[in-house]
C-alpha positions as CSV (number, residue, x, y, z in Angstrom):
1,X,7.5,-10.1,10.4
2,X,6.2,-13.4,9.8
3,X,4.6,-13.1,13.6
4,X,3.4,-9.9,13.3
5,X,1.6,-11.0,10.4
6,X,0.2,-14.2,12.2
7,X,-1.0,-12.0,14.8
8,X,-3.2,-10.0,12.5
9,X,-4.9,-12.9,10.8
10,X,-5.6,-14.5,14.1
11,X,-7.2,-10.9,15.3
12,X,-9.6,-10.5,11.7
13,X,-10.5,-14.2,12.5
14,X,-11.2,-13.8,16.0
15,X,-13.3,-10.7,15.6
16,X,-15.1,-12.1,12.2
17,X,-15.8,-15.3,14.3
18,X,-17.1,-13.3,17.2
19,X,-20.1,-11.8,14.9
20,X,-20.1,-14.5,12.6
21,X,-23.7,-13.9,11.9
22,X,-23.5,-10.4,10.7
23,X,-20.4,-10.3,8.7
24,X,-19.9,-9.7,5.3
25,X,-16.7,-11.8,3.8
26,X,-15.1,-10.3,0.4
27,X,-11.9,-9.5,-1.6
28,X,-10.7,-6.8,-3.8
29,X,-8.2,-5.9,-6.3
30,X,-7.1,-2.2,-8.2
31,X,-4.6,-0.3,-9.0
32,X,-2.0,2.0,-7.1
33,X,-0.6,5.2,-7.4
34,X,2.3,5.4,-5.3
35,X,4.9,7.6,-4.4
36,X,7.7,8.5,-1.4
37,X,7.7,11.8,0.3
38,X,11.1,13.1,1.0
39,X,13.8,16.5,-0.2
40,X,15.8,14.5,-2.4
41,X,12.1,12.4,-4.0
42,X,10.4,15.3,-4.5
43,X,10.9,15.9,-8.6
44,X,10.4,11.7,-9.0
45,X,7.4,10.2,-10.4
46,X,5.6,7.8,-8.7
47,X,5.3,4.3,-9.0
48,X,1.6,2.9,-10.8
49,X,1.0,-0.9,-9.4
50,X,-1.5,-3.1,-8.2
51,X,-3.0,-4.3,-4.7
52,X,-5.0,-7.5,-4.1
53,X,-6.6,-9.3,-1.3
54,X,-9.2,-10.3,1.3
55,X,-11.1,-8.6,3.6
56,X,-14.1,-8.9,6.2
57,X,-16.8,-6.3,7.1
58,X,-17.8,-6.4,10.6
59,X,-21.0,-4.2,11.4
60,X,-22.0,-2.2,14.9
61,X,-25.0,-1.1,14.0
62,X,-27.1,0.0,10.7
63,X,-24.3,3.2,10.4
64,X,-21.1,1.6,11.8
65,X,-18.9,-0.8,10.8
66,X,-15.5,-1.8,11.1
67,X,-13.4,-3.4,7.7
68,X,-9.8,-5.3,8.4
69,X,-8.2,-5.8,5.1
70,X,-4.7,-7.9,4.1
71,X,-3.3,-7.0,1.0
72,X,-0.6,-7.8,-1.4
73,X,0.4,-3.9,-2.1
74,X,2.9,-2.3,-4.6
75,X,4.5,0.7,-3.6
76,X,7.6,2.5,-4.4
77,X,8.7,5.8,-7.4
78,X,10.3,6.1,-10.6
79,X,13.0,9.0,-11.4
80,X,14.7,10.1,-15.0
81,X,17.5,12.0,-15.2
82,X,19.9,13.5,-17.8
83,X,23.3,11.2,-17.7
84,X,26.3,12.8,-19.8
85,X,24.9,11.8,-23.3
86,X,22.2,9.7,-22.4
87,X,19.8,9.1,-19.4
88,X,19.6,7.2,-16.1
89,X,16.5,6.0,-15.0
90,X,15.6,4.6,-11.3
91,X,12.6,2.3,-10.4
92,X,12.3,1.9,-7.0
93,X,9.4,-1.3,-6.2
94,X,8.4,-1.8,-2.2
95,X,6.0,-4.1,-2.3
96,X,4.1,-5.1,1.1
97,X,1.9,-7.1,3.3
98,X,-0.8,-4.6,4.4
99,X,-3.0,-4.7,7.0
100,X,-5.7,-1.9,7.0
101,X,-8.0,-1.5,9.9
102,X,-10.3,1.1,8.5
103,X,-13.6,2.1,10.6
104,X,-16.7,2.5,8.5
105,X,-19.4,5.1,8.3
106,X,-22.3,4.7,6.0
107,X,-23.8,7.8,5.2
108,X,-26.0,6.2,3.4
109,X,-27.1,2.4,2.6
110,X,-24.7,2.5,-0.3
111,X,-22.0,5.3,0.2
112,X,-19.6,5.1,3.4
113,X,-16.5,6.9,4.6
114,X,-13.5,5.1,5.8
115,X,-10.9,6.2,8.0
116,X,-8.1,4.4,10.1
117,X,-4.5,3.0,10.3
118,X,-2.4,0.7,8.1
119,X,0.4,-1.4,9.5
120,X,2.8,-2.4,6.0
121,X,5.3,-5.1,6.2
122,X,7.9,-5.2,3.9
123,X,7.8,-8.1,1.3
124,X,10.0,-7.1,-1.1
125,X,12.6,-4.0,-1.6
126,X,14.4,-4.2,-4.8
127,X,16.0,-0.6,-7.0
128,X,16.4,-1.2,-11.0
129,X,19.4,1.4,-12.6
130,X,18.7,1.7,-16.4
131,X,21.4,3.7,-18.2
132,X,20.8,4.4,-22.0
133,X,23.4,6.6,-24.2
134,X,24.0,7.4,-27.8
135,X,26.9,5.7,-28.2
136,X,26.2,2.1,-26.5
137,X,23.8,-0.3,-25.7
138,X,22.7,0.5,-22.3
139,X,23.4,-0.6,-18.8
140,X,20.8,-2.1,-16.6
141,X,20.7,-4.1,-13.3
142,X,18.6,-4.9,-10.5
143,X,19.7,-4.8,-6.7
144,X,17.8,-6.3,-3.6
145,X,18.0,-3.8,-0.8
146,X,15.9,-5.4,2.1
147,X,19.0,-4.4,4.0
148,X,18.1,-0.4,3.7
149,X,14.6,-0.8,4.3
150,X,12.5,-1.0,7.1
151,X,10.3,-4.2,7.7
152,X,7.3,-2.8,9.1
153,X,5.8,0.7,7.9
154,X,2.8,2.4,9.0
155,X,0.2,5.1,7.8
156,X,-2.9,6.3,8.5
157,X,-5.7,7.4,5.6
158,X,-9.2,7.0,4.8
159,X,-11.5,7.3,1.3
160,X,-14.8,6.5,0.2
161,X,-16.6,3.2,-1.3
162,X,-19.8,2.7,-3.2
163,X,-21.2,-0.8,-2.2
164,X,-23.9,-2.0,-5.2
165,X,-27.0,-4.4,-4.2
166,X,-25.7,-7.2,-6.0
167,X,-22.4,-7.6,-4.1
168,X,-19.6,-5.8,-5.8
169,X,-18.6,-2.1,-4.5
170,X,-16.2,0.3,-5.7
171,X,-13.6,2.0,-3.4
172,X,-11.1,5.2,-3.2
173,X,-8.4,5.3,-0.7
174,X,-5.4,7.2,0.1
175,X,-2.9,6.3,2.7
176,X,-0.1,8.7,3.8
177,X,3.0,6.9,5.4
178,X,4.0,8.1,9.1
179,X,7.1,6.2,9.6
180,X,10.7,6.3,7.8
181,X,10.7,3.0,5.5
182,X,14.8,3.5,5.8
183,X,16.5,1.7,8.5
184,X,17.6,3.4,11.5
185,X,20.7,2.3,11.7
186,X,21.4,2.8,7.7
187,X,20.2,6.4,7.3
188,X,22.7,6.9,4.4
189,X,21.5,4.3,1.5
190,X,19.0,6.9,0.4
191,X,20.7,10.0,1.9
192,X,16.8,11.2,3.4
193,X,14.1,10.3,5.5
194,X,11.6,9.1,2.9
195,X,7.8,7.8,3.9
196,X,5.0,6.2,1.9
197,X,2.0,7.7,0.2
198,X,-0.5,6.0,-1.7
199,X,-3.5,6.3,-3.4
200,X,-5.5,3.3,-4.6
201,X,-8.7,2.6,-6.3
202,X,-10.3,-0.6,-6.1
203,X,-13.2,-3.3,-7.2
204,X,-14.3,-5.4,-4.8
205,X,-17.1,-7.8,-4.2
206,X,-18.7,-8.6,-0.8
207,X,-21.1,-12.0,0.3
């Protein structure tokens, strides 16, 4: 992982140093609305966190423009259920290195469309069990299970963002996952083929 994620830091400096002249250095930060897709997720909730990080925008022309992103990104759902007298609730947190590569289109000098992949590598996999009853204090622990989890995701989206003349722009952005996040060879820890799906908003500002 640690390679992978070398490679694309050397590849956004590369590029940004390429058209050094031209490009527009910034970072970001929001909040995420995520959840998995899957049979046996389908009545959970999802999972609210937050993303941060840096990014560079890299322009073609007066219309085009190409944005590499890395991000710290929370992901994951959240699931209640009825537990003989009481209730058992299940927090899920993946959170991930992301690398978006989305392509820009301004439509005008302010509002653009972006569109284009997301490679997601795995930082941290952990699954909190809270049980509450009416006769006894509760139960609750936390388990680490990198082991059931893939290390590298990836998904494809796209969104809109608002850039302001004075540097900051606002952005909306939803990614839908494309690859299983469970292990191949561990199919059985969550008993389905789950994927990620998010939808983030962000505030940014660009110099």
């Amino acid at each position: 992982m640690k390679k992978l994620i070398m490679i694309a830091v050397v590849t956004v400096i590369g590029v940004t140093t390429i058209q050094a002249q031209e490009v527009k250095l910034g970072a970001k930060a929001g909040v995420n609305f995520a959840k998995l897709t899957g049979d046996d997720v389908e009545d959970a909730d999802g999972r609210t966190g937050f993303h941060l990080g840096v990014l560079a925008e890299i322009p073609f022309n007066e219309k085009w423009a190409i944005q590499p992103e890395i991000l710290y990104s929370q992901k994951g759902l959240q699931s209640k259920s009825d537990f003989f007298d009481g209730e058992i609730e299940s927090k899920l947190r993946l959170d991930y290195i992301t690398v978006p590569i989305m392509g820009k289109y301004y439509f005008t000098d302010a509002l653009s469309l972006e569109f284009g992949p997301e490679l997601g590598f795995r930082a941290k996999a952990e699954q909190e069990i809270e049980v509450t009853g009416e006769d006894d204090g509760g139960i609750e622990g936390t388990q680490d299970i990198k082991d059931s989890v893939s290390g590298f995701d990836f998904g494809a989206g796209g969104g809109l963002a608002y850039q302001l003349n004075n540097g900051l722009f606002l952005q909306a952005r939803y990614i839908i996952g494309l690859t299983n996040i469970t292990k191949d060879d561990d199919e059985g820890a969550f008993g389905d083929d789950l994927t990620n799906s998010n939808l983030s908003l962000s505030l940014g500002f660009k110099f």
